[in-house]
N, C-alpha and C positions, 0 to 999 in steps of 0.2 A: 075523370081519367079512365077507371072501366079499367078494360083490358088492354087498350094503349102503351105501346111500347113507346116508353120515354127516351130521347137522347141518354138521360142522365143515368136508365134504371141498366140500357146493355151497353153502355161504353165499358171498355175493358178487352184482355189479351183474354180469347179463343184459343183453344189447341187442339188438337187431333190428328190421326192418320186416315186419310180418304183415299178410297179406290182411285189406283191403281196403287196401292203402297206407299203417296205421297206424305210426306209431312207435311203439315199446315197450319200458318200461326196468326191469327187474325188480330189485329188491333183496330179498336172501334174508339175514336175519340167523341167527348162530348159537345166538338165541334163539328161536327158531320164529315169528318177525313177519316181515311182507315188507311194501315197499312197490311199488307198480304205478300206474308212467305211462303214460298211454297218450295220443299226441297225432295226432290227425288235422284235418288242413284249418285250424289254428293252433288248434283247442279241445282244450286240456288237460283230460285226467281223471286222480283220482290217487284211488289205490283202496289204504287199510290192512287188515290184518288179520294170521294166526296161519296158517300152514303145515302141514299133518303130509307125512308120508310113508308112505305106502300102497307092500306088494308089495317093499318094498324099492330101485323106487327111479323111483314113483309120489310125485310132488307132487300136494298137493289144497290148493288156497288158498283160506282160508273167506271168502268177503264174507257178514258178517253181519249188513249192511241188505237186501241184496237174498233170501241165499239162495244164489244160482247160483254154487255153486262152481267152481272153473279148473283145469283138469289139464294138470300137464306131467309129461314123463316124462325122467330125467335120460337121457341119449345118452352120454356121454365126463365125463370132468369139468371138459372146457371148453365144455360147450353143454347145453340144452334144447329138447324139441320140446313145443309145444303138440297137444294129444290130446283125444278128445271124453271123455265120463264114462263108458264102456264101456273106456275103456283103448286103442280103436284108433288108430293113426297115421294122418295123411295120408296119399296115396299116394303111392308113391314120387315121382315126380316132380313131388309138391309139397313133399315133405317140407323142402327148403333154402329155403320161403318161410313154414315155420313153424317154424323154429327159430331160438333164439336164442342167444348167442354171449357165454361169460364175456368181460369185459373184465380185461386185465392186469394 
């Protein structure tokens, strides 16, 4: 298993605030679905769909109305960083305002 991110080891509710000041609540099922809240300035969006993992331990979350998929990349096993679709991180010194945080 290595350093293979398992379905089983990140399934679990995400939290955090990501630039631009949004709230952000990720749920990761250990069926490869997720759901994604995202609430700014009191408007709620909530975004479904189907997970994979890329790279071993690259999240690709499909929005299948839109198209534009979302990338996070697992960090520890109590957190994720939001990432562009090249796989780059933030810079360091923003990287703790794109990450988000298993809940207990």
């Amino acid at each position: 298993m290595g350093n293979r991110a398992s379905l089983d080891s990140i399934a679990g509710t995400y939290n955090g605030v990501l630039p631009p000041n949004v709230e952000t609540t990720l749920t990761l099922n250990a069926d490869g679905t997720y759901l994604l809240i995202r609430t700014f300035k009191e408007n709620q969006n909530e975004q479904r769909g189907t997970f994979h993992v890329l790279d071993s331990n690259v999240l690709m979350l499909v929005h299948p109305s839109s198209g534009d998929n979302i990338f996070y990349k697992v960090r520890d096993i109590n957190s994720i960083i939001l990432i562009d679709s090249f796989g780059n991180e933030p810079k360091k010194e923003d990287r703790k305002s794109y990450t988000l945080k298993k809940k207990g």
